[in-house]
C-alpha positions as CSV (number, residue, x, y, z in Angstrom):
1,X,109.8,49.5,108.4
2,X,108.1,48.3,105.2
3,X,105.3,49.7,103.4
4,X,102.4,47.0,103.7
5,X,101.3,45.7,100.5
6,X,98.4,47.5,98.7
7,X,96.0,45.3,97.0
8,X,94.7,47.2,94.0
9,X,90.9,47.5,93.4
10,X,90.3,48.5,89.9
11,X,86.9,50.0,89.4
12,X,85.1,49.7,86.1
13,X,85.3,52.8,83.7
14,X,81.6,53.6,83.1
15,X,80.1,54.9,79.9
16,X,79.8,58.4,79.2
17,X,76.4,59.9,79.6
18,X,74.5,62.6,77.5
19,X,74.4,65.9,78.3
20,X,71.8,68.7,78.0
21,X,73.6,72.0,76.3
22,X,72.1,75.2,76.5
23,X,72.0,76.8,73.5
24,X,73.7,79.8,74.5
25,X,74.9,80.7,70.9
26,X,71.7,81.6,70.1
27,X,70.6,83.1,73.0
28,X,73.8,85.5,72.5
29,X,72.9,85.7,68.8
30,X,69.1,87.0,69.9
31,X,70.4,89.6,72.5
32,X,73.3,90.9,70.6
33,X,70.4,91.7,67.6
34,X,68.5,93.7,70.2
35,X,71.1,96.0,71.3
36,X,72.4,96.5,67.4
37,X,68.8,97.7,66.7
38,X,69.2,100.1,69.6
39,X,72.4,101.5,68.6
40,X,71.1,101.7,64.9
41,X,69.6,104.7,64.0
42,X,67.9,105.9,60.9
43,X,67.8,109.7,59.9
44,X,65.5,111.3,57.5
45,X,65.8,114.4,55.4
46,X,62.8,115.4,53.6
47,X,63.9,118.0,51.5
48,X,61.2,120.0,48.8
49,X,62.7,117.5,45.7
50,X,64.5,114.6,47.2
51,X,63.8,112.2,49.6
52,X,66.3,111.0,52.0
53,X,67.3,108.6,54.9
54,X,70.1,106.7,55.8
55,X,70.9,104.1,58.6
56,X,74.1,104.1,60.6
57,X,75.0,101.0,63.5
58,X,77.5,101.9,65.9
59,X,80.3,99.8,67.1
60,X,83.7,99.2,68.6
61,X,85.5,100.7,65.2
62,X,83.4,103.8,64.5
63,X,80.0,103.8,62.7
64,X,79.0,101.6,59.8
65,X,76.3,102.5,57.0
66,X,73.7,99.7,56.6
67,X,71.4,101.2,54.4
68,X,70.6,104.4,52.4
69,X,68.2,105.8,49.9
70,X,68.1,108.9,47.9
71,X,64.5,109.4,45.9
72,X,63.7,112.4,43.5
73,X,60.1,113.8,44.4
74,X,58.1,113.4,41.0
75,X,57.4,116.7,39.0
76,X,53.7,116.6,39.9
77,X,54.4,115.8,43.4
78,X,56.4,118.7,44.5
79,X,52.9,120.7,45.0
80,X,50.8,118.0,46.2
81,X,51.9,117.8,49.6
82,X,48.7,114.6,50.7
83,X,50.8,112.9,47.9
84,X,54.1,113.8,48.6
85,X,53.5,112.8,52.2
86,X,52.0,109.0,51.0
87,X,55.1,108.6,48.5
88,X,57.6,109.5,52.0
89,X,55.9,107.3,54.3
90,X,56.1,104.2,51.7
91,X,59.9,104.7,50.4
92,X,60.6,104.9,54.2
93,X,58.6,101.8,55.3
94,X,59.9,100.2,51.9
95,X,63.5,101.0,52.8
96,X,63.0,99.7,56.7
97,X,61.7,96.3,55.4
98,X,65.2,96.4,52.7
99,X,67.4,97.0,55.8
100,X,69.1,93.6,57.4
101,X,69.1,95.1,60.8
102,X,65.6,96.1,61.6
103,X,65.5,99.3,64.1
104,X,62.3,101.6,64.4
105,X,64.5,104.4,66.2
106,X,64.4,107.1,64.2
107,X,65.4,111.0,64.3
108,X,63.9,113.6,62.0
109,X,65.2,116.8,60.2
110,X,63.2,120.2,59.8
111,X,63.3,123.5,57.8
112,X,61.5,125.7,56.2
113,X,58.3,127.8,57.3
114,X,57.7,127.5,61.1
115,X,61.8,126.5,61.9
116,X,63.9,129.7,63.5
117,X,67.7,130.0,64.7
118,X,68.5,133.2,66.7
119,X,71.7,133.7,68.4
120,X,71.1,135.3,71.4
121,X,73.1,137.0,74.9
122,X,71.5,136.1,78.2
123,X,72.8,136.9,81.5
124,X,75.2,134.3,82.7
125,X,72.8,132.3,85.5
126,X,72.6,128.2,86.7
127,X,70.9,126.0,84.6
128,X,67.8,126.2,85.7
129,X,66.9,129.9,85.3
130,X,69.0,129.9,82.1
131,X,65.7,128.5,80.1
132,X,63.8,131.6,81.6
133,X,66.1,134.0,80.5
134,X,66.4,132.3,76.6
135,X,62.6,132.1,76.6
136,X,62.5,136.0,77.4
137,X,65.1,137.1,74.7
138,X,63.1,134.3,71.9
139,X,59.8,135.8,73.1
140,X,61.4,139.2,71.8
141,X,63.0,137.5,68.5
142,X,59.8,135.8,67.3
143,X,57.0,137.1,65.1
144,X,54.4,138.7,66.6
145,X,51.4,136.6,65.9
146,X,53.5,133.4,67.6
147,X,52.4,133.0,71.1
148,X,55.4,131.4,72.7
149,X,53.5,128.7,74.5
150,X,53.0,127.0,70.7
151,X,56.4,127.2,70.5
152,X,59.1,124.2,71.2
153,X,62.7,125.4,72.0
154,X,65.8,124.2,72.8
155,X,69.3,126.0,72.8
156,X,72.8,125.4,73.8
157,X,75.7,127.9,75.3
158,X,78.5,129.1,72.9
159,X,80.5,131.2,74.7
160,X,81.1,134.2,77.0
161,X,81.0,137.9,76.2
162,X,80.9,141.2,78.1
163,X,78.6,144.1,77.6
164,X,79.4,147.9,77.6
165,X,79.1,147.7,81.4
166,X,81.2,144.9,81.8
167,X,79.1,142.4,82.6
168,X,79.2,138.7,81.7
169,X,76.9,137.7,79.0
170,X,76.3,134.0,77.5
171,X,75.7,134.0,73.9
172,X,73.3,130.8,73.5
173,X,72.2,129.6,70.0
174,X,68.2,129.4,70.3
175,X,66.3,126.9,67.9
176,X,62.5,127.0,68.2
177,X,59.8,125.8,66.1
178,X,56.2,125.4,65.7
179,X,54.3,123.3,67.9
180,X,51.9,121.9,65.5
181,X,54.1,121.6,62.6
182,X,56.1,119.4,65.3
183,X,53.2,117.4,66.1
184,X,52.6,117.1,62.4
185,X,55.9,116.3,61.5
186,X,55.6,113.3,65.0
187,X,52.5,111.9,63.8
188,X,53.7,111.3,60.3
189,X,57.1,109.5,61.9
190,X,54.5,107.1,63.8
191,X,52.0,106.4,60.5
192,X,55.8,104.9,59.2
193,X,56.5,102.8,61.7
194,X,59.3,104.9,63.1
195,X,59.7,105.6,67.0
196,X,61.1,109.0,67.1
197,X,64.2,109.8,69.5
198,X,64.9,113.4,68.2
199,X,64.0,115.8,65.6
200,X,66.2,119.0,64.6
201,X,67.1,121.6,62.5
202,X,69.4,120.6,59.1
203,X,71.8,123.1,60.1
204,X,72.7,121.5,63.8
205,X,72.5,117.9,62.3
206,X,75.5,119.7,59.6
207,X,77.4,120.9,62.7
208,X,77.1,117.4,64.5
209,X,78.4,115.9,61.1
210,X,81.8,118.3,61.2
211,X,83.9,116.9,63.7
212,X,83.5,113.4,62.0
213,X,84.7,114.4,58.3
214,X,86.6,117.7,59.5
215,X,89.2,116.0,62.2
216,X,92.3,117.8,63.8
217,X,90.0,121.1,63.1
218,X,91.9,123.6,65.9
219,X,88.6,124.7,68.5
220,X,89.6,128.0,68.0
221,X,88.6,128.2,64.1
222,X,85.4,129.3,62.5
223,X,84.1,126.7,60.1
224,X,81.6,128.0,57.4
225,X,79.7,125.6,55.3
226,X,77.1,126.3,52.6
227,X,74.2,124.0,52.3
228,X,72.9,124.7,49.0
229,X,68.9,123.2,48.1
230,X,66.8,122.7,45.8
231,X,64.5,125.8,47.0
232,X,66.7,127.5,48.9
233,X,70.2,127.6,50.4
234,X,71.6,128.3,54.1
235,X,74.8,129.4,55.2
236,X,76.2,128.4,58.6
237,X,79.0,129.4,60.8
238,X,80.7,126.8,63.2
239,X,82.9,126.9,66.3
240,X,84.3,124.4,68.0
241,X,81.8,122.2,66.7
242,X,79.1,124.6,67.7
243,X,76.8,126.6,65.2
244,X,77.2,130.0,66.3
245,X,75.3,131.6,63.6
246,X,73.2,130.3,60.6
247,X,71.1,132.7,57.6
248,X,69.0,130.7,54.9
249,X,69.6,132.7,51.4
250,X,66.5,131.5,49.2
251,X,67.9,130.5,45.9
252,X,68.9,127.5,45.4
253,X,69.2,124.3,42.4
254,X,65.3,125.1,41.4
255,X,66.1,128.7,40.8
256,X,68.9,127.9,38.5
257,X,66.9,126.1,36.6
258,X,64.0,128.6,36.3
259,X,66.8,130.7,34.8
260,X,67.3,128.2,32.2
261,X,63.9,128.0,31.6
262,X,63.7,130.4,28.6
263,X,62.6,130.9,25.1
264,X,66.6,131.8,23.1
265,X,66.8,132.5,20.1
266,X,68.6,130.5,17.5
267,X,69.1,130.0,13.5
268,X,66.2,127.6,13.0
269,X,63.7,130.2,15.3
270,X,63.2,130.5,18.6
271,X,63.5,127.9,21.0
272,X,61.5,127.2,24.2
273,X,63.0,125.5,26.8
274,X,60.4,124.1,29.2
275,X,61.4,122.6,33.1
276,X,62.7,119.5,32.5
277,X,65.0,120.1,29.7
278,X,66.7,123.3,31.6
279,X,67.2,120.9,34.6
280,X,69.3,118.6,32.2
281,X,71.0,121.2,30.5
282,X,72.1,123.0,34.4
283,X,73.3,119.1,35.5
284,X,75.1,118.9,32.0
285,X,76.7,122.0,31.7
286,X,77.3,123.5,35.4
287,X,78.2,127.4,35.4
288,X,80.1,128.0,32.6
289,X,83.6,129.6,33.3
290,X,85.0,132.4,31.3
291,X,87.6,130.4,29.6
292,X,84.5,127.8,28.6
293,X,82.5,130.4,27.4
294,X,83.1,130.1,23.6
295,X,82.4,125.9,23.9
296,X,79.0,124.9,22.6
297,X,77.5,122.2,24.7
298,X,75.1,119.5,22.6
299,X,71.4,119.4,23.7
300,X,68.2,118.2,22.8
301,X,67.4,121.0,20.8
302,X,70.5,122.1,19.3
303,X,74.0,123.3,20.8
304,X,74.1,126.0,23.4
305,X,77.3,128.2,24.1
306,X,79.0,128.9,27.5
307,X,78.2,132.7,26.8
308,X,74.2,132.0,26.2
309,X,74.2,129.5,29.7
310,X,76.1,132.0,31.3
311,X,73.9,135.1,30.5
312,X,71.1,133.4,31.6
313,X,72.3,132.3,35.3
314,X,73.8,135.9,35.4
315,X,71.3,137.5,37.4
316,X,70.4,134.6,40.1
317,X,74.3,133.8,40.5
318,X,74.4,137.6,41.0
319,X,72.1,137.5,43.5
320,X,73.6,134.5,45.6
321,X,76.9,135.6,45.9
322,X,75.7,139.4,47.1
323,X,73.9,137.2,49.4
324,X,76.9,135.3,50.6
325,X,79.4,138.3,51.1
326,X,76.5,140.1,53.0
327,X,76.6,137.0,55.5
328,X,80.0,137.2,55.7
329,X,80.3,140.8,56.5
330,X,77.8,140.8,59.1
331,X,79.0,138.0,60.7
332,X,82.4,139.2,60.9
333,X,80.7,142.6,62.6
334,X,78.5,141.0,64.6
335,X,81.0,138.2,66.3
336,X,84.1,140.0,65.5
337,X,85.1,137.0,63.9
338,X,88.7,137.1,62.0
339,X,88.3,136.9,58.6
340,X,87.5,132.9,57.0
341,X,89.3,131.9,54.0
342,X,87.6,128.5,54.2
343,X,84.0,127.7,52.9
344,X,83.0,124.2,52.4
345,X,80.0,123.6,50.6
346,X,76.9,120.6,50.6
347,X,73.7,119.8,49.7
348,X,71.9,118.3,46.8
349,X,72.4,121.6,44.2
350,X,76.2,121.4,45.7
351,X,77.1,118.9,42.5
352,X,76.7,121.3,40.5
353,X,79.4,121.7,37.9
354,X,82.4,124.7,38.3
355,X,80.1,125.6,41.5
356,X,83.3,125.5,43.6
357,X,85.4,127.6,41.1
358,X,82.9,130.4,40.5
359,X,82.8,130.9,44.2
360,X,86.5,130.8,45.0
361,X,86.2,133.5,41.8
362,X,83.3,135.8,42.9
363,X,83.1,135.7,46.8
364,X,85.5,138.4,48.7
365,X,88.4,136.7,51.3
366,X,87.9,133.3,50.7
367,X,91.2,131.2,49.4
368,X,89.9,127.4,49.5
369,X,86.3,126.3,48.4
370,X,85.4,122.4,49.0
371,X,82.8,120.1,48.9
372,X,82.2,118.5,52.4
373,X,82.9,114.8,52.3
374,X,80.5,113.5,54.4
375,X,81.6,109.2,53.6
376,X,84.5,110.1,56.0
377,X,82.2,109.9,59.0
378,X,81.4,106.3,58.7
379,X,84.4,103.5,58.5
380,X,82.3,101.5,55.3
381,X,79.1,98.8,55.0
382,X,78.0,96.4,57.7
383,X,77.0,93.7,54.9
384,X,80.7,93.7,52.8
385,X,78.9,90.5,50.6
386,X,76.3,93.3,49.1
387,X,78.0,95.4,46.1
388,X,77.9,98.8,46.3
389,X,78.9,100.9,43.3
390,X,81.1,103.8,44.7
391,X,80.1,106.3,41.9
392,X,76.9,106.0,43.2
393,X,77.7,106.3,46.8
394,X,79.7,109.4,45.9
395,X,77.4,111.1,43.9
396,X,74.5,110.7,46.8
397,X,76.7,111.3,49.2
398,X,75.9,115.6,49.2
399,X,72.4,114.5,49.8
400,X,73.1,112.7,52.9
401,X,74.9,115.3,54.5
402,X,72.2,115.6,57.2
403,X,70.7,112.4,57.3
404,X,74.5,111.0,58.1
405,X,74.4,114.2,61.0
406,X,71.7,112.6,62.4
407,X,72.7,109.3,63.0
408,X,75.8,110.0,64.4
409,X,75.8,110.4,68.0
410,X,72.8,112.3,69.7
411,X,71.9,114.0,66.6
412,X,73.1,116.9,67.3
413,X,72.9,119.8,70.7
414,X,69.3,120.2,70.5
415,X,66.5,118.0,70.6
416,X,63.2,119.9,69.8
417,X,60.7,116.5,70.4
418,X,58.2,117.9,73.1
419,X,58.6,116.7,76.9
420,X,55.5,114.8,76.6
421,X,56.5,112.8,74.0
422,X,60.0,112.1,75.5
423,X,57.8,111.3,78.6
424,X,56.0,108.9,76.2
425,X,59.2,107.3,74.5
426,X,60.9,106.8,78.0
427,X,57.5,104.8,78.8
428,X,57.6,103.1,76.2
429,X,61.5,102.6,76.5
430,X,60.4,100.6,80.2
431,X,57.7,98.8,78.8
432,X,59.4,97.3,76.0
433,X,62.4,96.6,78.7
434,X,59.8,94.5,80.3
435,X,58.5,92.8,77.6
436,X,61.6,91.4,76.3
437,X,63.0,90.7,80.0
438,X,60.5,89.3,81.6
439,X,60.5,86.6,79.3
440,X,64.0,86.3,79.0
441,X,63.8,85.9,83.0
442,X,61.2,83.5,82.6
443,X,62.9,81.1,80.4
444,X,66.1,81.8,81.7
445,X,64.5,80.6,85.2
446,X,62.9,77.9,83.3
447,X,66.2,76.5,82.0
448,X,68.2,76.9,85.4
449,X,65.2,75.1,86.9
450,X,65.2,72.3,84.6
451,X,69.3,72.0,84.3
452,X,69.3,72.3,88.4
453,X,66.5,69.0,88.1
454,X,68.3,67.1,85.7
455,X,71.6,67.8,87.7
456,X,70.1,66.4,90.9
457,X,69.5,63.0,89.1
458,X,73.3,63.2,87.9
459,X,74.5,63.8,91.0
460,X,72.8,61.2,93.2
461,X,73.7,58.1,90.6
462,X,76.9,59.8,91.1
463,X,76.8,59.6,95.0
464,X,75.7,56.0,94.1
465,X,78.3,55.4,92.4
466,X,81.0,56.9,94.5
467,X,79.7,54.8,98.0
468,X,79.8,51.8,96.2
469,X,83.5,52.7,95.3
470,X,84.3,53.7,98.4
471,X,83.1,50.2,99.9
472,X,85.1,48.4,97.5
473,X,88.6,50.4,98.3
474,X,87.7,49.9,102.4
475,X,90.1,47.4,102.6
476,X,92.8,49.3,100.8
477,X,91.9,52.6,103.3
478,X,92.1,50.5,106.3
479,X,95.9,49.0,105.1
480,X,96.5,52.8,104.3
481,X,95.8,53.9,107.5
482,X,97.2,51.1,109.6
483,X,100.6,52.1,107.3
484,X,100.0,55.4,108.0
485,X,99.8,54.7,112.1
486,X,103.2,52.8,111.9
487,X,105.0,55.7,110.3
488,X,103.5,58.0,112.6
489,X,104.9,56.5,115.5
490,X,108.5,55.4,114.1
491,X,108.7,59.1,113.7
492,X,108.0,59.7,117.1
493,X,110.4,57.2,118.2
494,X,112.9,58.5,115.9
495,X,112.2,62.0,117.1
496,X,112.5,61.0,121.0
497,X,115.8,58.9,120.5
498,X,116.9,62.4,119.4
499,X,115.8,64.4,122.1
500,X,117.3,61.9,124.2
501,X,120.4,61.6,122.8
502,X,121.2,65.5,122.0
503,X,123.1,67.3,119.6
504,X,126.0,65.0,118.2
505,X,128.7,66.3,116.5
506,X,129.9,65.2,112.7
507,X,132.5,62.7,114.3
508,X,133.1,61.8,110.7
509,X,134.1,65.2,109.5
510,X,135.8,65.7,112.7
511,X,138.1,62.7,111.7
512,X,138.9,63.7,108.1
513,X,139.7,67.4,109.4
514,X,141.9,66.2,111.4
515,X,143.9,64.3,109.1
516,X,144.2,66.8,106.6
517,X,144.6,69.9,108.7
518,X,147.7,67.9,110.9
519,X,151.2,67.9,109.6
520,X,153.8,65.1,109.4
521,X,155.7,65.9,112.0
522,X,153.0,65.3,114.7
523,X,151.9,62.1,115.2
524,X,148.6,61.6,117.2
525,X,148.4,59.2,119.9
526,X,144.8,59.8,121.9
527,X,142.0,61.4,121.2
528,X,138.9,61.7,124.0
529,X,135.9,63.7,124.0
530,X,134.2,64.9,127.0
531,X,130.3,63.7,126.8
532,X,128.9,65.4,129.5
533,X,130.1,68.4,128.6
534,X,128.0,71.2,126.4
535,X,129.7,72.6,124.1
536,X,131.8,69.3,123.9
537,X,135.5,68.8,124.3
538,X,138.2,66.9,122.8
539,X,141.5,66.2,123.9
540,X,144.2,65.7,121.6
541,X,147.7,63.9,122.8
542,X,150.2,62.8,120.5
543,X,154.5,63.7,119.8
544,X,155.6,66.8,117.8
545,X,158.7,66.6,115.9
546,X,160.9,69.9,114.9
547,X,163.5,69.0,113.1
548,X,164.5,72.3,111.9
549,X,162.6,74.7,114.2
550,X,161.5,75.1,117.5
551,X,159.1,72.4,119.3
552,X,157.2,75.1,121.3
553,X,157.0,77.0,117.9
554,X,156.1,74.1,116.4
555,X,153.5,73.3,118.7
556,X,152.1,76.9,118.6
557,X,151.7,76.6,114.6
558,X,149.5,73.6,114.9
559,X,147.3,75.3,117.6
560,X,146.9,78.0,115.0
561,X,145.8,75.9,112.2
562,X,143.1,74.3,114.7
563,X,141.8,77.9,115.5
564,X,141.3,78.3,111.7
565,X,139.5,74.9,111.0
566,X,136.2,75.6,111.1
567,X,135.4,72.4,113.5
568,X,137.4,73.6,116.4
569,X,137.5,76.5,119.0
570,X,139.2,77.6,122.1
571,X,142.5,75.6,121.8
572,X,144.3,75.6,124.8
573,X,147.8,73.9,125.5
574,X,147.2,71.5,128.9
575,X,150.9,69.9,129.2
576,X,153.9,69.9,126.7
577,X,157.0,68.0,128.4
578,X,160.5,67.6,125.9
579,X,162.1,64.5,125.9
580,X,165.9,65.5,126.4
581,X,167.4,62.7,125.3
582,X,165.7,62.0,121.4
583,X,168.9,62.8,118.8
584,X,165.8,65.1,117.0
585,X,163.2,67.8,119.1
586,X,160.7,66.4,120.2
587,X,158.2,66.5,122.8
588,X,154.8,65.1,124.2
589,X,152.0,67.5,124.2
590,X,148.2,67.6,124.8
591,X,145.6,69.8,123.7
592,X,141.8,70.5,125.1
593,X,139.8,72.6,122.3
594,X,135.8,72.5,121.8
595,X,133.6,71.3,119.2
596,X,131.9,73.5,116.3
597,X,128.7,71.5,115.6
């Protein structure tokens, strides 16, 4: 049957309509902003003669330094402290407004007067009796005119010892401090515009700072690093990331240059040397070495010799390094610490000049002195299009030590801000959550409202559009179907005629096997197949010819070779008579065998 003729109904292409995009780009843009300036975090070190803070953005490759700032305290600053605190608060509001990501998360660093680090062994209890049993063994540790409710602590575990009896003892590093110079220190962060997330102590922020410059450092080794001041200097013992045990030594760059402040005597008369020149003679000239002590360095006044600077640091650097070894030794007693052959040194004063070589020179044990690199903690700048002189970078780099130890991470193990006020930042942390998603839901709402209204109009000029196509191809649906009828019942006639009919076998193949598989000498005469029969049968009769052989063996061959064909089964010999009087064999034969099909 023939497939009816379709008639083709072409519908007209319509114009394409405008359509309302969401910015989403922006939208993206906007959230992506608000979760850098969470991740971003700016640390500040105040220090007694430099000013510091620097401001670190986490991402997928490690961190990235936005912005720093390293200011000296003025001279008549240093003992003003209503002053000193106005000049921190506007360098630190200054360098917020500077910054191209614009965070007010913040973390603070302490020291000094009202700060303590004990190490201390409590019994080995859960959690929540563990803070009982540090506040007991602080209680003991601290002065006696501290009351320990105006103190803030927080610690962290170390390790395990035993005592004489052979029980198990935690040894816990304790850091406590003052609760009002805490609040003072809180309420200064606020006046700048800073929301605080942590405050600790310079000598944790140092330890949190390790891993990141010292990497592939084995758990097992005891890390000591110097952080040498302006006023004084602290020496601190890491393990496994962990401070363990820290001392502060009070001299530091300020005494060195009190030391230099002298009246020497010279050919033209004696010669005074006030504050600010000794400070630029002990950045000039460093601690002279022995082998330097014959070179006369230029100054403002005249040349000085190695042997005159030298005699004049004598008795503080004296007095450090007895400090130093004394640390050492009692550490190693207390902890029964191998002995360290490493000391790495930062800070501010750390720059000065031969400070690494007069230590690997005057302290007992130690085999390699080197400056912490603390620009190996962060992967480079988040704006590359700003230049950024590396001398510069380098040289401040000693002073960022712990403002880089604060932005990495947590901070640090401890976290000394007060409960309420983590109470007040976790508040705050919801409220502001609400503030920026409500609207966000709103207008999100807004716009899903407003696309879902504008998409209702589409849709219906669409449904339109689509009925009145559907009413001009009617006529080509009904031809469709009316085709599709026909078919469907030629192929159930087609599919009855079957049935009815039954299996067939491949007459055709039949036929050609036939003719190939028989040999000359038999000649076919009849063949008839057996219809009613299932499987079917064929009957072969025809004359076999041996001329050289047999005629039953003859005969018995061809059966054979009908066996093997893989049309034919079950061949059977019905009759076979020999004709006597033919000069050559011969006889008529006829075979029954059934159909393969």
């Amino acid at each position: 049957m023939d497939n009816p003729k379709v008639t083709e109904n072409k519908v007209p292409a319509q114009s394409p309509r405008p359509s309302f995009k969401f910015p989403f780009g922006v939208f993206l843009s906007f959230l992506r902003n608000i979760f850098a300036s969470a991740r971003s975090i700016i640390g500040i070190d105040i220090g007694s003669n430099v000013i510091k803070a620097a401001q670190l953005q986490k991402t997928s490759k490690g961190y990235l330094l936005i912005n720093y700032i390293v200011r000296t305290v003025p001279s008549n600053l240093k003992d003003n402290p209503p002053e000193k605190k106005r000049l921190v608060q506007e360098l630190v509001k200054e360098f917020i407004a500077d910054s191209r990501l614009k965070s007010g998360l913040g973390r603070l660093s302490i020291w000094g007067k009202g700060v303590f680090i004990f190490s201390l062994s409590v019994p080995s209890l859960n959690k929540k009796d563990l803070r009982g049993a540090v506040s007991i063994e602080l209680k003991k540790r601290l002065p006696f005119q501290l009351n320990l409710d105006n103190i803030v602590f927080d610690f962290f575990v170390t390790g395990q010892l035993r005592d004489e009896k052979g029980l198990t003892l935690l040894q816990a590093t304790c850091i406590a401090c003052d609760r009002a110079i805490l609040e003072e220190q809180l309420q200064s962060l606020k006046e700048m515009g800073i929301r605080p997330v942590g405050i600790n102590v310079i000598a944790d922020c140092l330890g949190n700072l390790l891993p990141y410059c010292l990497k592939g450092l084995p758990a097992e080794k005891t890390v000591a690093l110097f952080d040498m001041g302006a006023n004084s200097s602290t020496l601190n013992f890491y393990k496994a990331g962990a401070l363990r045990f820290s001392r502060e030594i009070p001299i530091g760059g300020d005494h060195l240059t009190h030391a230099l402040a002298k009246t020497i005597p010279s050919p033209s008369g004696p010669i005074s040397i006030d504050a600010d020149q000794a400070e630029k003679i002990k950045r000039q000239c460093g601690i002279p070495l022995l082998e330097e002590a014959k070179i006369e360095y230029l100054t403002d006044f005249g040349a000085l010799s190695g042997e005159q600077i030298s005699a004049m640091l004598r008795t503080t650097l004296e007095r450090m390094i007895m400090e130093i070894n004394r640390t050492f030794n009692y550490y190693a007693s207390t902890f029964n610490a191998p002995q360290i052959e490493e000391l790495y040194i930062t800070g501010g004063s750390s720059r000065l000049k031969n400070l690494n070589k007069f230590f690997l020179d005057n302290l007992k044990g130690l085999k390699k002195i080197e400056s912490l690199n603390s620009l190996k903690s962060i992967k480079g700048w988040k704006d590359t299009s700003v230049f950024r002189q590396e001398l510069m970078m380098e040289q401040a780099a000693p002073h960022l030590a712990a403002a880089f130890g604060l932005c990495l991470g947590n901070g640090g193990k401890v976290n000394l801000l007060p409960a309420k006020e983590r109470l007040e930042q976790k508040a705050f942390f919801i409220t502001t959550l609400l503030k920026i998603s409500f609207p966000l839901i709103l207008i999100l709402s807004l716009a899903y409202f407003g696309l879902t209204y504008t998409h209702t109009f589409k849709y219906k000029k669409m449904l339109l559009d689509t009925e009145i196509q559907l009413r001009k191809l009617a006529p080509t649906v009904n031809q469709a179907r009316e085709y599709l009828s026909a078919k469907s019942k030629l192929e159930q006639r087609k599919t009855l005629l079957e049935q009815a009919r039954g299996r067939q076998p491949f007459w055709w193949a039949i036929l050609k096997e036939l003719s190939n598989i028989t040999p000359e000498g038999v000649v076919l005469r009849k063949l008839r197949a057996e219809q009613l029969k299932q499987p079917k049968e064929i009957r072969i009769e025809g004359k076999i010819y041996a001329k050289y052989t047999n005629v039953n063996l003859e005969l018995s061959q061809y059966q054979i070779t009908l066996e093997d064909s893989p049309f034919f089964s079950h061949v059977q010999q019905v009759a076979c008579e020999t004709d006597m009087y033919s000069p050559v064999p011969m006889a008529d034969f006829e075979l029954v065998c059934q159909l393969t099909y």
